[in-house]
The first five atom37 places (N, CA, C, CB, O) and aatype in JSON, in Angstrom:
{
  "aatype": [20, 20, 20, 20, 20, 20, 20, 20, 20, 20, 20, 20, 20, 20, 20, 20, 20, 20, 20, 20, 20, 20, 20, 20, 20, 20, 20, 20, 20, 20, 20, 20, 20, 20, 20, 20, 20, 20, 20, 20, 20, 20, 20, 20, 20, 20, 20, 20, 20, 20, 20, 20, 20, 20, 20, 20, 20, 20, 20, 20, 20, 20, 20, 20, 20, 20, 20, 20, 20, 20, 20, 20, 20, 20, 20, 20, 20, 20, 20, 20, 20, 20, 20, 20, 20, 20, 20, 20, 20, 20, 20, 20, 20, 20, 20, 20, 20, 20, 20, 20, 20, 20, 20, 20, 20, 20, 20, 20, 20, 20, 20, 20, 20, 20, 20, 20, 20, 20, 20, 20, 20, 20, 20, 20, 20, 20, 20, 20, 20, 20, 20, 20, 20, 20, 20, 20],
  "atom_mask": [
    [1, 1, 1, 1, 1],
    [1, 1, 1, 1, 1],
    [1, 1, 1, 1, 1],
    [1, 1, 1, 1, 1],
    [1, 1, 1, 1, 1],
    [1, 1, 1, 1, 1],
    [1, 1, 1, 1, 1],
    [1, 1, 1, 1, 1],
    [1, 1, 1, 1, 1],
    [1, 1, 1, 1, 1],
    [1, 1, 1, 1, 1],
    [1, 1, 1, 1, 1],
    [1, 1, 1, 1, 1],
    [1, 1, 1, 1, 1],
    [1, 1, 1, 1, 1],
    [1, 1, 1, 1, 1],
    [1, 1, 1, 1, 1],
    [1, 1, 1, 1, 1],
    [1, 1, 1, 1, 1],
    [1, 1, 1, 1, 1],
    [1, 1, 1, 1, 1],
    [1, 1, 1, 1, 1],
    [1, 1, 1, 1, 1],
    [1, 1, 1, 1, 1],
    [1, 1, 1, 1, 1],
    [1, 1, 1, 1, 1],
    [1, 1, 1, 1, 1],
    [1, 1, 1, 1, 1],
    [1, 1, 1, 1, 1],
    [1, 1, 1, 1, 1],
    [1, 1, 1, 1, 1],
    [1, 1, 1, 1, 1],
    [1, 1, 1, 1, 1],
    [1, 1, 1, 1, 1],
    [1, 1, 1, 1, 1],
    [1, 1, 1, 1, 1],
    [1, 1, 1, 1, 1],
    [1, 1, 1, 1, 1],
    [1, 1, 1, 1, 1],
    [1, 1, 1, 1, 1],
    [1, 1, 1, 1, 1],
    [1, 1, 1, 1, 1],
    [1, 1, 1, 1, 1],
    [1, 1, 1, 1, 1],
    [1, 1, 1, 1, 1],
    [1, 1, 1, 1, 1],
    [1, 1, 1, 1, 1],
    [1, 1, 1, 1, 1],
    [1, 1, 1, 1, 1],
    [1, 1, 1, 1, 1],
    [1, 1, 1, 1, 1],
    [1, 1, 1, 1, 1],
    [1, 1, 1, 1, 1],
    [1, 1, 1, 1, 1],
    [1, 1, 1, 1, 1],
    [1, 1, 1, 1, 1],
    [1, 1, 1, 1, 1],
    [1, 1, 1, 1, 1],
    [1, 1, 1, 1, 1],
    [1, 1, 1, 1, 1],
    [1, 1, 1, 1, 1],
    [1, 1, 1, 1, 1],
    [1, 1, 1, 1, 1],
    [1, 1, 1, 1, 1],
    [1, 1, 1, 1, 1],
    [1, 1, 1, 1, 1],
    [1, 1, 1, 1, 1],
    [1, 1, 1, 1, 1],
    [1, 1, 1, 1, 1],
    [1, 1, 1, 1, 1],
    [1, 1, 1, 1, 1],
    [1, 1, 1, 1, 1],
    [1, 1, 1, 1, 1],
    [1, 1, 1, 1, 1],
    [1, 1, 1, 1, 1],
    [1, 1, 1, 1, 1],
    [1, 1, 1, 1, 1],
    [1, 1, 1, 1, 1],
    [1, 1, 1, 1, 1],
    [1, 1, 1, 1, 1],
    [1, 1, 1, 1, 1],
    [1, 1, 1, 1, 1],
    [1, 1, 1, 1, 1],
    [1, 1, 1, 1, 1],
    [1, 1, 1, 1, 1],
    [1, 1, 1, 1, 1],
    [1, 1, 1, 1, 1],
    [1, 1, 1, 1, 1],
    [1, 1, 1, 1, 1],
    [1, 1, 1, 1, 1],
    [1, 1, 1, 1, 1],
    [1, 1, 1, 1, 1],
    [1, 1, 1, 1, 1],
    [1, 1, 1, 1, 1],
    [1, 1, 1, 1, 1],
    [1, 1, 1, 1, 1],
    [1, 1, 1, 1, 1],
    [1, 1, 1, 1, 1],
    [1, 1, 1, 1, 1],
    [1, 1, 1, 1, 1],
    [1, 1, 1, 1, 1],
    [1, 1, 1, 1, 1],
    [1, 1, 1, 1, 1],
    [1, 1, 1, 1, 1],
    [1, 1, 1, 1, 1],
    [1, 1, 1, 1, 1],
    [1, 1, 1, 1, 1],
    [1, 1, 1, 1, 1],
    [1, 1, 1, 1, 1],
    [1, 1, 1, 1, 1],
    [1, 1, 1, 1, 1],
    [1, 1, 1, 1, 1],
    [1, 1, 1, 1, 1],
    [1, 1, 1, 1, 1],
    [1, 1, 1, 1, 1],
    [1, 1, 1, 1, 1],
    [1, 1, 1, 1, 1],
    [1, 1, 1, 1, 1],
    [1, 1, 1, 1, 1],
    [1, 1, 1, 1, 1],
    [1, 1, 1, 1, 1],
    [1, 1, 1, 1, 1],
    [1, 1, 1, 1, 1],
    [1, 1, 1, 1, 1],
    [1, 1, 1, 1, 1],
    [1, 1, 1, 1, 1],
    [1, 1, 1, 1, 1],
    [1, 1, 1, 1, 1],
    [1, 1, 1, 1, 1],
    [1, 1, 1, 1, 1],
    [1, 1, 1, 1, 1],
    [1, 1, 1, 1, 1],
    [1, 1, 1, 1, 1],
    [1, 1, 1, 1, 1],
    [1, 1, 1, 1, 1],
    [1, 1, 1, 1, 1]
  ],
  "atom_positions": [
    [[-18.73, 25.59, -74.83], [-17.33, 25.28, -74.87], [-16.67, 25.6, -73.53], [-16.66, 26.03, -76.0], [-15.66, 24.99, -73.17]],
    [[-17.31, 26.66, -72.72], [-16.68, 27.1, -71.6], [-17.04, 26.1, -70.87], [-16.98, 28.39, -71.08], [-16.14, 25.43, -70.35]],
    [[-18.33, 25.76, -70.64], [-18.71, 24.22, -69.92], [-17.8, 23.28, -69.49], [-19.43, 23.37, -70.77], [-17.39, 22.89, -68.4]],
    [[-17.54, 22.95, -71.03], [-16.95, 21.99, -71.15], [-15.32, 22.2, -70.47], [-17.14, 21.68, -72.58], [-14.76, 21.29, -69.85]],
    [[-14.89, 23.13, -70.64], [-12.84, 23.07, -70.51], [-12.68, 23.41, -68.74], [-11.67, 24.96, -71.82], [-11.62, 23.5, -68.12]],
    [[-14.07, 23.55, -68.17], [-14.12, 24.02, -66.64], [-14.26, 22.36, -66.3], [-15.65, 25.3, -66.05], [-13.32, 21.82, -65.71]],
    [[-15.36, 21.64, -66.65], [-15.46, 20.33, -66.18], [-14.38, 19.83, -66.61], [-16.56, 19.59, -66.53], [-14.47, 18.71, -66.09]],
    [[-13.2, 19.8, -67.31], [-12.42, 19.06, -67.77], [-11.26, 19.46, -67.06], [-12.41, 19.04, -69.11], [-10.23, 18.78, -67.07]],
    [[-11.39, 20.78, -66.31], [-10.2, 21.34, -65.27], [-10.74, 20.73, -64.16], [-9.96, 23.07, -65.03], [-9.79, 20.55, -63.4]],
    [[-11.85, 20.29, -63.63], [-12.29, 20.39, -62.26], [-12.49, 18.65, -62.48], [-13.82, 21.61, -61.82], [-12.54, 17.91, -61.5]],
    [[-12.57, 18.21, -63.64], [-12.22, 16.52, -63.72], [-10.34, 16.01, -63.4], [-12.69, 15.99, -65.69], [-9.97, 15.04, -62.73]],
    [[-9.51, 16.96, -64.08], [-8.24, 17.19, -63.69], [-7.71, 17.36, -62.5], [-7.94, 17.98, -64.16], [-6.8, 16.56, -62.28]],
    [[-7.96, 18.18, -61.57], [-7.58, 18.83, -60.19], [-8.29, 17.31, -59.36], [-8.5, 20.77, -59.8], [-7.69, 16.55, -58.6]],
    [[-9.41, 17.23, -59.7], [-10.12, 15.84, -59.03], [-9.14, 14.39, -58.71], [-11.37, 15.32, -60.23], [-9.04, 13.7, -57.7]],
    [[-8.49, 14.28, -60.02], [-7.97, 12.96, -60.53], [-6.16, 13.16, -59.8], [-8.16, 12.86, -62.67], [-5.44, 12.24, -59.42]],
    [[-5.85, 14.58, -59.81], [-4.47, 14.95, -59.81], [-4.73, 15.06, -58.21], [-3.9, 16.38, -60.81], [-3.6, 14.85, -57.75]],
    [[-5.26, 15.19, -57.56], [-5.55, 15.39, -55.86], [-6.01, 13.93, -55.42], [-6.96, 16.68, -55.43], [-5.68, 13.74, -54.25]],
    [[-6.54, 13.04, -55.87], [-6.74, 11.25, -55.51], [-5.59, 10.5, -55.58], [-7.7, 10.39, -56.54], [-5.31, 9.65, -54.73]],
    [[-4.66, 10.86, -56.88], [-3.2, 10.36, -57.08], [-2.47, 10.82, -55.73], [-2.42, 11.05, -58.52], [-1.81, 10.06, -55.01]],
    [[-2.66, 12.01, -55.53], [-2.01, 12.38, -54.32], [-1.88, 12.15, -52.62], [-2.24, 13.27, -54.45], [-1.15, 12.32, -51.65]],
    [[-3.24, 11.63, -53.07], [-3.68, 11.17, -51.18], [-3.47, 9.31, -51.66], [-6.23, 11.82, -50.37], [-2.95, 8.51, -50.89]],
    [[-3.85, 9.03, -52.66], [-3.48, 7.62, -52.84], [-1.9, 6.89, -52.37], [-3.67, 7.47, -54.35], [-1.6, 5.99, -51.59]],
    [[-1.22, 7.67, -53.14], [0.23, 7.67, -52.96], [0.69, 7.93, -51.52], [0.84, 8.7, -53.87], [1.78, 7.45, -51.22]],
    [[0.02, 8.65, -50.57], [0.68, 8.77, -49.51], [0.69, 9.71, -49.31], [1.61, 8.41, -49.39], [0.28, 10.16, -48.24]],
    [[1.21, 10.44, -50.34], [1.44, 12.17, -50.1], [1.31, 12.76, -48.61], [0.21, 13.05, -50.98], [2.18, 13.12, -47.82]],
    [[0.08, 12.73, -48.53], [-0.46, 13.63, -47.01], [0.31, 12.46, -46.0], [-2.76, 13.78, -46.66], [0.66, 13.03, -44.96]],
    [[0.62, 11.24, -45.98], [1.28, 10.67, -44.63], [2.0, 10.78, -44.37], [1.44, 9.83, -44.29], [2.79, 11.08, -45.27]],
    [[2.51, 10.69, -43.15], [4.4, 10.82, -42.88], [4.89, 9.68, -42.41], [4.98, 11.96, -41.69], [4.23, 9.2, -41.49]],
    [[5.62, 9.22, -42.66], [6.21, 7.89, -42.23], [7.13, 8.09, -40.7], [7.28, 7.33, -43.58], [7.83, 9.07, -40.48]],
    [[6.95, 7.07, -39.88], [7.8, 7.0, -38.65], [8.64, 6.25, -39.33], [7.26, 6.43, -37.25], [8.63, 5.56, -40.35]],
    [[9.79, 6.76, -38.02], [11.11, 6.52, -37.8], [11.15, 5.41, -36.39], [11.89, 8.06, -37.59], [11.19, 5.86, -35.25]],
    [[11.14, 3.93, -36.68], [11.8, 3.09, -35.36], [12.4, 3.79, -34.43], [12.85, 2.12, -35.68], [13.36, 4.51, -34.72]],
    [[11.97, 3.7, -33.29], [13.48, 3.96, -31.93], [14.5, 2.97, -32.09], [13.03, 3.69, -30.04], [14.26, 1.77, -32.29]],
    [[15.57, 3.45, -32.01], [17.05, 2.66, -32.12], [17.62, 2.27, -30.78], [18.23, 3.62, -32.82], [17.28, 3.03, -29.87]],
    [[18.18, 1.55, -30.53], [19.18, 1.07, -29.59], [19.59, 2.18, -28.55], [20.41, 0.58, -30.38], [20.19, 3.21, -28.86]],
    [[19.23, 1.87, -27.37], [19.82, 2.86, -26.45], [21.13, 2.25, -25.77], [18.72, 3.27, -25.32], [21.58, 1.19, -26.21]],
    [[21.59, 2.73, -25.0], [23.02, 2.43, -24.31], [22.99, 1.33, -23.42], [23.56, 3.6, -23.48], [22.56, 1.88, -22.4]],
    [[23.16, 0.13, -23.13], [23.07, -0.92, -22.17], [23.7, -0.76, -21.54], [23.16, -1.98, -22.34], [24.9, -0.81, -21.81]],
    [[23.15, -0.41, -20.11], [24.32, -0.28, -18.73], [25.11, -1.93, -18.25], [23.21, 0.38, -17.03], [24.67, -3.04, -18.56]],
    [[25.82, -1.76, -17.77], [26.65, -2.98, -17.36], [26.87, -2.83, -16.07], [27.95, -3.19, -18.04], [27.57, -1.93, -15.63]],
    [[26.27, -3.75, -15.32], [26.1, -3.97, -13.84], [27.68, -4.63, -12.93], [24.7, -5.19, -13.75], [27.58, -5.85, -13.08]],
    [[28.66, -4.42, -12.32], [29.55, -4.89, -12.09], [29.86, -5.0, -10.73], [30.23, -4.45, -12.72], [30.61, -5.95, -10.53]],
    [[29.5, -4.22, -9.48], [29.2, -4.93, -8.59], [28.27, -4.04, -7.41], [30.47, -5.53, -8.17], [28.16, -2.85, -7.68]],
    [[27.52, -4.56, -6.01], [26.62, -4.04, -5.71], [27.6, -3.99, -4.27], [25.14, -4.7, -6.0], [28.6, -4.62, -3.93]],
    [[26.75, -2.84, -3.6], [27.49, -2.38, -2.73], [26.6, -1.54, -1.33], [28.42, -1.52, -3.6], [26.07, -0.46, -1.05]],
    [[26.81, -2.44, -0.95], [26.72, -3.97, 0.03], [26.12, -5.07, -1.2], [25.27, -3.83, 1.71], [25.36, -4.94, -2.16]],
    [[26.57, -5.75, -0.85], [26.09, -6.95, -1.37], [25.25, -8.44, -0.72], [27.18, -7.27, -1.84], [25.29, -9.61, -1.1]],
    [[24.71, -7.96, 0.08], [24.22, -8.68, 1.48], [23.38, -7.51, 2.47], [25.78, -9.33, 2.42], [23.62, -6.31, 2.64]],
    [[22.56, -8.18, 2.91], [22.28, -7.75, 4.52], [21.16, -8.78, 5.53], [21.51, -6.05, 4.45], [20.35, -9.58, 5.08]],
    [[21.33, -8.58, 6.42], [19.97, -9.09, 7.53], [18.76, -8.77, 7.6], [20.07, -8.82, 8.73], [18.35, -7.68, 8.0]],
    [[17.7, -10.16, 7.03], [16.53, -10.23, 6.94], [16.35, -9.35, 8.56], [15.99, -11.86, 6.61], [17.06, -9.38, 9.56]],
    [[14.68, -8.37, 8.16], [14.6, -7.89, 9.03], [15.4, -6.6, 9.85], [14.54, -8.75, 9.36], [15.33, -6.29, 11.04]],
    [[16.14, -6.03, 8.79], [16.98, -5.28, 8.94], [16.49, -3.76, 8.71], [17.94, -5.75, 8.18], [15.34, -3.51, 8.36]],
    [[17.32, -2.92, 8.91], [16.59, -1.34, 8.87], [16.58, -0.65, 7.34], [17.58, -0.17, 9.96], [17.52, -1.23, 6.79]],
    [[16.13, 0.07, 6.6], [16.3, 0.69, 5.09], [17.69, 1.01, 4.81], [15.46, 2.06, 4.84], [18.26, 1.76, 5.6]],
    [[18.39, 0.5, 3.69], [20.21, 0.79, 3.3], [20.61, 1.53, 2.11], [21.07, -0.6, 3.0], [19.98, 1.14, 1.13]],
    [[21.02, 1.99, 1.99], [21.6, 3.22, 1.05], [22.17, 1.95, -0.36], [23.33, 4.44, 2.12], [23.36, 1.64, -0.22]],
    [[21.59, 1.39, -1.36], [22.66, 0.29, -1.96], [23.67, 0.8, -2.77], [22.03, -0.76, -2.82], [23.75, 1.89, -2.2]],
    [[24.32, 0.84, -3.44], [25.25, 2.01, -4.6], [25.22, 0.51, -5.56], [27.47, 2.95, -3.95], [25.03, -0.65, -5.2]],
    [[25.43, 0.97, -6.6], [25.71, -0.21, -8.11], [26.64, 0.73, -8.5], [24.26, -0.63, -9.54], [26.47, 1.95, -8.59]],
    [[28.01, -0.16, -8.83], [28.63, 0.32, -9.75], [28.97, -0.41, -11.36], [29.65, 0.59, -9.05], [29.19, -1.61, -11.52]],
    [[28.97, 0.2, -12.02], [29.68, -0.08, -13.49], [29.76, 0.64, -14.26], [29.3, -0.88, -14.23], [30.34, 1.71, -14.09]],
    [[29.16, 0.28, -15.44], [29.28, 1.19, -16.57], [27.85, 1.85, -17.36], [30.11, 0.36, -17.6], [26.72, 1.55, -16.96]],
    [[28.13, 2.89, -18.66], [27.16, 3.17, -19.62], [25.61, 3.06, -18.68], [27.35, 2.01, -20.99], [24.69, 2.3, -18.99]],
    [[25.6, 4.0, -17.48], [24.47, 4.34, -16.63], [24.17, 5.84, -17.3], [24.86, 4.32, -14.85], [24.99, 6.75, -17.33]],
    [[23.12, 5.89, -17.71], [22.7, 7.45, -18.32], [22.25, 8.68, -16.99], [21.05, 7.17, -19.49], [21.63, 8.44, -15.95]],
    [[22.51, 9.31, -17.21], [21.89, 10.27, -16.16], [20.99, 10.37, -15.68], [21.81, 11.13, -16.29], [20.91, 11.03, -14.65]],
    [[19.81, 9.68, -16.31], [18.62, 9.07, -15.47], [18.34, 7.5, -15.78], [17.21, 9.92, -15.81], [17.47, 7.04, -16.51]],
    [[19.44, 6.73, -14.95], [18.9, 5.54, -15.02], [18.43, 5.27, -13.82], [19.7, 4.62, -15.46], [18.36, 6.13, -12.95]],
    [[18.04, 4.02, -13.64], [17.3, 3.81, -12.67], [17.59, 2.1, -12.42], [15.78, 4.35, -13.03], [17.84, 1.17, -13.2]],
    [[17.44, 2.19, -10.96], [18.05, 0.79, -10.1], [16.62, -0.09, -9.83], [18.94, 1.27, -8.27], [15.65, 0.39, -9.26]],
    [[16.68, -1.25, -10.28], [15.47, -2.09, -10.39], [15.89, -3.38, -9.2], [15.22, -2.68, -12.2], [16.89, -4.09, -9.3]],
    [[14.82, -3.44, -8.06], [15.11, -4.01, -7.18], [13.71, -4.95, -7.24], [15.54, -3.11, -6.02], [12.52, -4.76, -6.97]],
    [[14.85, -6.54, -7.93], [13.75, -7.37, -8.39], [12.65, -6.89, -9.29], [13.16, -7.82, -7.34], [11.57, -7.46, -9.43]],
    [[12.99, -5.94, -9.81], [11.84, -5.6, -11.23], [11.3, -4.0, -10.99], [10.11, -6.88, -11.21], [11.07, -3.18, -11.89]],
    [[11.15, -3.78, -9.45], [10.82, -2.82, -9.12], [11.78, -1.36, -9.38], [10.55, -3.19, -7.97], [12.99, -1.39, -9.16]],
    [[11.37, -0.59, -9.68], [12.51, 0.93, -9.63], [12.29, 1.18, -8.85], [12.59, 2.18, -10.39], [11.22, 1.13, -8.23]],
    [[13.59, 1.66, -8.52], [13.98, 2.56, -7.37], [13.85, 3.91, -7.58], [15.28, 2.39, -6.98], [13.67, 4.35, -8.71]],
    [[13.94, 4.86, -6.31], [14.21, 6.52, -6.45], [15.97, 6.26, -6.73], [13.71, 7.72, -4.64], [16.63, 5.62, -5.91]],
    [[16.41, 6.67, -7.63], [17.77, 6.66, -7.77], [18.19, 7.57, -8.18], [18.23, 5.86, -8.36], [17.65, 8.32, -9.0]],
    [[19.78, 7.74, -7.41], [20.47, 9.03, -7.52], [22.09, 8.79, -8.61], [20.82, 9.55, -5.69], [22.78, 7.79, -8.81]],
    [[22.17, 9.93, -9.02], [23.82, 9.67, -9.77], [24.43, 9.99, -9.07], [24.39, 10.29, -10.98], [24.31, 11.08, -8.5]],
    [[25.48, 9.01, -8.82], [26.88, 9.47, -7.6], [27.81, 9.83, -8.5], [27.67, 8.15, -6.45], [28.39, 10.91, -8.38]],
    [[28.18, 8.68, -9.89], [29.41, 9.23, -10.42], [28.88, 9.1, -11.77], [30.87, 8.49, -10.07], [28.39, 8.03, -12.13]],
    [[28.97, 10.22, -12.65], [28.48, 10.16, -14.01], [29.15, 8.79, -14.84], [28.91, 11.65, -14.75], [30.35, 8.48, -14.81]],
    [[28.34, 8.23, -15.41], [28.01, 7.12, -16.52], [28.55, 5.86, -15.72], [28.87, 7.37, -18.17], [28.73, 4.89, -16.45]],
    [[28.94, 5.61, -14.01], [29.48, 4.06, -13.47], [29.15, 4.33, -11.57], [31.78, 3.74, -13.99], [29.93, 3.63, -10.92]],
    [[28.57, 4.84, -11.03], [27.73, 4.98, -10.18], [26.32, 5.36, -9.58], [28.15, 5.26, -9.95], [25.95, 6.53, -9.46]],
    [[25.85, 4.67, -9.34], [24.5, 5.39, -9.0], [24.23, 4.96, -7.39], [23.13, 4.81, -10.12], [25.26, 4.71, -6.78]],
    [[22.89, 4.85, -6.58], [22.71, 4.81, -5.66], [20.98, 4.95, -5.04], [23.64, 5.58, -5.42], [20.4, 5.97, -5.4]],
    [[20.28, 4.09, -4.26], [19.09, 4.04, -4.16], [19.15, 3.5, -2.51], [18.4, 3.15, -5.37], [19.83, 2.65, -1.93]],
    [[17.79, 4.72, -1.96], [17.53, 3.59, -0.33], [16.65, 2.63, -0.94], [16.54, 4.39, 1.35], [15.71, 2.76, -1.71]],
    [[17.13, 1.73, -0.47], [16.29, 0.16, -0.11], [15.59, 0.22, 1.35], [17.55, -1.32, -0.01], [16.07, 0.37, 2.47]],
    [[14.05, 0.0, 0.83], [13.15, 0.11, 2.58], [13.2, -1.47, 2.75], [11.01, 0.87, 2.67], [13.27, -2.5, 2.09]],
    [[13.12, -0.99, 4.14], [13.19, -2.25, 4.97], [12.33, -3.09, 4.53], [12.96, -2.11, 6.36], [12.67, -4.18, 4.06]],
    [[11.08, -2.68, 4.64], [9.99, -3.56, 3.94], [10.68, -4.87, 2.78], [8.94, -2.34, 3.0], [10.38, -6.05, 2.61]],
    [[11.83, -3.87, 2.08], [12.16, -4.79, 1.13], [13.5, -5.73, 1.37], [12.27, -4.01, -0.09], [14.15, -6.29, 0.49]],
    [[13.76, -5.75, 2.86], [14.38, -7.19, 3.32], [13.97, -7.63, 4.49], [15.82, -7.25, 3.46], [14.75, -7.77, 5.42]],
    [[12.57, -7.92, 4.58], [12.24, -8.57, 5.64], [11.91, -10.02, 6.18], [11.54, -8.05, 5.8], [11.56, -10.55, 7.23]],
    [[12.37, -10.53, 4.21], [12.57, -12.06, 4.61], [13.88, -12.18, 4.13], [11.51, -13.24, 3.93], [14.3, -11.33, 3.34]],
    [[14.8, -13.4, 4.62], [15.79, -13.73, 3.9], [14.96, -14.41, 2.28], [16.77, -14.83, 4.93], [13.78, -14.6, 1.96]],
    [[16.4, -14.63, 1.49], [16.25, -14.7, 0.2], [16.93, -13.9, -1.29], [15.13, -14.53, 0.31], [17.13, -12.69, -1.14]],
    [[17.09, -14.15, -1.91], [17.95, -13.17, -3.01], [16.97, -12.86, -3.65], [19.13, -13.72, -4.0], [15.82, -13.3, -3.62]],
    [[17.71, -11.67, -4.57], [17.09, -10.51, -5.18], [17.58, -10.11, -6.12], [16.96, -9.55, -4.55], [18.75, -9.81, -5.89]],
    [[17.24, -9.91, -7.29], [17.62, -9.51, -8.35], [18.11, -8.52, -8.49], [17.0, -9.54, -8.98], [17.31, -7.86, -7.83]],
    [[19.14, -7.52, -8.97], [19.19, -6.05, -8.99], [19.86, -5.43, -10.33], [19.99, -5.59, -7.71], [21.09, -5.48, -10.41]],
    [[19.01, -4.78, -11.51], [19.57, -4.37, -12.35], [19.22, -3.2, -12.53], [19.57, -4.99, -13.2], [18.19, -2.79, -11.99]],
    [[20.04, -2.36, -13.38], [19.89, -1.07, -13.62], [19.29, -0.56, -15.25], [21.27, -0.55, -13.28], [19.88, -0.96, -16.26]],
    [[18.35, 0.15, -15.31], [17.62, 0.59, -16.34], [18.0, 2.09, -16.85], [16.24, 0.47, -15.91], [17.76, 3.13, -16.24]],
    [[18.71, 1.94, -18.27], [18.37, 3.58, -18.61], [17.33, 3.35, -19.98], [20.09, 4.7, -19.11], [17.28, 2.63, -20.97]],
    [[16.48, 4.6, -19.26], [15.11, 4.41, -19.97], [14.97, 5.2, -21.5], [13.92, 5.02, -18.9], [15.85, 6.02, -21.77]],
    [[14.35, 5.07, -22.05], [14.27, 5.57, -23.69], [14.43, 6.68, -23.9], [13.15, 5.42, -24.42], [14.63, 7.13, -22.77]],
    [[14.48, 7.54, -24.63], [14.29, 8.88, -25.2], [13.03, 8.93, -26.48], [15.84, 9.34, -25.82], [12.67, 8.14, -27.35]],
    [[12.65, 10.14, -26.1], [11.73, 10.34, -27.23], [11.32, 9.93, -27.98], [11.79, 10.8, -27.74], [10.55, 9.02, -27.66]],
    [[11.48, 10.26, -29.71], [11.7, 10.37, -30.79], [11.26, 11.83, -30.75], [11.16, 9.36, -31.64], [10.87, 12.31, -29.68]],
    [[11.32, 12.87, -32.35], [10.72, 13.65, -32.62], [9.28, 13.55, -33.2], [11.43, 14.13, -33.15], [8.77, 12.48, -32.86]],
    [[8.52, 14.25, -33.91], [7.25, 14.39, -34.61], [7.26, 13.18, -35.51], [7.1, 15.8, -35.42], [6.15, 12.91, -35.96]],
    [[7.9, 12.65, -35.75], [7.7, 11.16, -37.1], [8.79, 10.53, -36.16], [8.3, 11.41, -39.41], [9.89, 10.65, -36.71]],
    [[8.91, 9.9, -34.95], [9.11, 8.82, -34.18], [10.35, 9.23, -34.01], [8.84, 7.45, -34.67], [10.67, 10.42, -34.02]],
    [[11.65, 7.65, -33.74], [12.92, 8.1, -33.73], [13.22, 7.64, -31.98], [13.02, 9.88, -34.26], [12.5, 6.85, -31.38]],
    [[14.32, 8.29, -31.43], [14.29, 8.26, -29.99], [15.45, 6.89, -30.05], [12.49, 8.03, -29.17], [16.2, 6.4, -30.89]],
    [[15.12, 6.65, -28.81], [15.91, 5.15, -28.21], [15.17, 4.36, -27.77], [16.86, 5.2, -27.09], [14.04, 4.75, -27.49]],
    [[15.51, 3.0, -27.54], [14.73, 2.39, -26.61], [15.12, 2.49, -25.32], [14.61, 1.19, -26.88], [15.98, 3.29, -24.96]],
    [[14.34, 1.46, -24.29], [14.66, 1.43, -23.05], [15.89, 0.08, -22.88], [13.2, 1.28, -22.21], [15.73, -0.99, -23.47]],
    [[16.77, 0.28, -22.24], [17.96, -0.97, -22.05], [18.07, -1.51, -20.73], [19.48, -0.48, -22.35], [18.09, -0.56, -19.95]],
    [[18.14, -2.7, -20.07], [18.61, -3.17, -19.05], [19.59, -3.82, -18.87], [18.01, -3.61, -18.65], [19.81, -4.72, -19.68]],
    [[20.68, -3.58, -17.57], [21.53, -4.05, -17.73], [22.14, -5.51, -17.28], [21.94, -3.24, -17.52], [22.18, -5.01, -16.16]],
    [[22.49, -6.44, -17.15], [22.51, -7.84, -16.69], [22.4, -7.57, -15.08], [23.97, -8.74, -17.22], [22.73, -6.61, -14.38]],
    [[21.75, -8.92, -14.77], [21.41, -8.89, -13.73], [22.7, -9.52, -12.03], [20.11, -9.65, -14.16], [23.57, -10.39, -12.01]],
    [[22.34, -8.82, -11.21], [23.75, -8.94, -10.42], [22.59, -9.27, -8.83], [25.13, -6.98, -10.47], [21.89, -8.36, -8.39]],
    [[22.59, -10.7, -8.17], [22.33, -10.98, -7.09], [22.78, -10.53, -5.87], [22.42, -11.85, -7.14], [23.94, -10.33, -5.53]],
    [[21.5, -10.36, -5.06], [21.7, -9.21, -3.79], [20.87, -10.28, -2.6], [20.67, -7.24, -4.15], [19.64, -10.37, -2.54]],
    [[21.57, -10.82, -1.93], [21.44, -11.81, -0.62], [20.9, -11.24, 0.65], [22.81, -12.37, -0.22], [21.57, -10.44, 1.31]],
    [[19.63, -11.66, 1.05], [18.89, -11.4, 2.12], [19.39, -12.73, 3.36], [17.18, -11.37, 1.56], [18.93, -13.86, 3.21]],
    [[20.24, -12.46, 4.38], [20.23, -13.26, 5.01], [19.82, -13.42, 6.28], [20.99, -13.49, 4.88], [19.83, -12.42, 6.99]],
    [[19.37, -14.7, 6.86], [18.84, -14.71, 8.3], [19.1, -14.44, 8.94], [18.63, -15.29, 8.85], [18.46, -14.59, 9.98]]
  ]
}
């Protein structure tokens, strides 16, 4: 009889621990990254220079720039600095990168955050794009 009510506990705990990993139990579900802040590009500063010209300090101003965003010159990031919290920033441009005439794309990126242990965070946002003239 003892046999029996041990196999019938250890058939129990068996069946009650499969329900449990079946169901999920042991997984944790992530959390999507949500929407981060889209900077808004409004104007560049200089807005021009001479193909063949020496490395230039550029500044972007506008809006909703996070404290580490970052200035994308034609796709590329820049080393970029904050001049004025959340509507200035500022990056050298090397020469290398006006040595032909031609335009150039220039937008500004604030990049994602985290999430915690089961996901979460922000995404990464870019902000519309604002043309920067290489001339002869």
């Amino acid at each position: 009889m003892k046999l029996a009510q041990t196999r019938m506990k250890a058939l129990f705990l068996a069946a009650l621990l499969a329900a449990g990993v079946a169901c999920g139990y042991s997984s944790k579900s992530t959390t999507p990254a949500t929407a981060g802040t889209v900077p808004n590009v409004s104007e560049l500063a200089p807005n021009s220079a001479t193909a063949g010209g020496p490395a230039f300090v550029l500044t972007v101003n506008g809006a909703n720039f996070n404290s580490n965003a970052v200035i994308n010159w034609n796709g590329t990031a820049q080393t970029t600095t904050m001049v004025s919290p959340g509507t200035q920033v500022m990056a050298t441009i090397p020469a290398a990168n006006i040595a032909d005439s031609g335009t150039v794309s220039v937008t500004v990126t604030n990049p994602g955050t985290p999430g915690g242990q089961y996901g979460g965070g922000t995404m990464a946002e870019t902000s519309n794009s604002m043309t920067f003239t290489v001339n002869q």
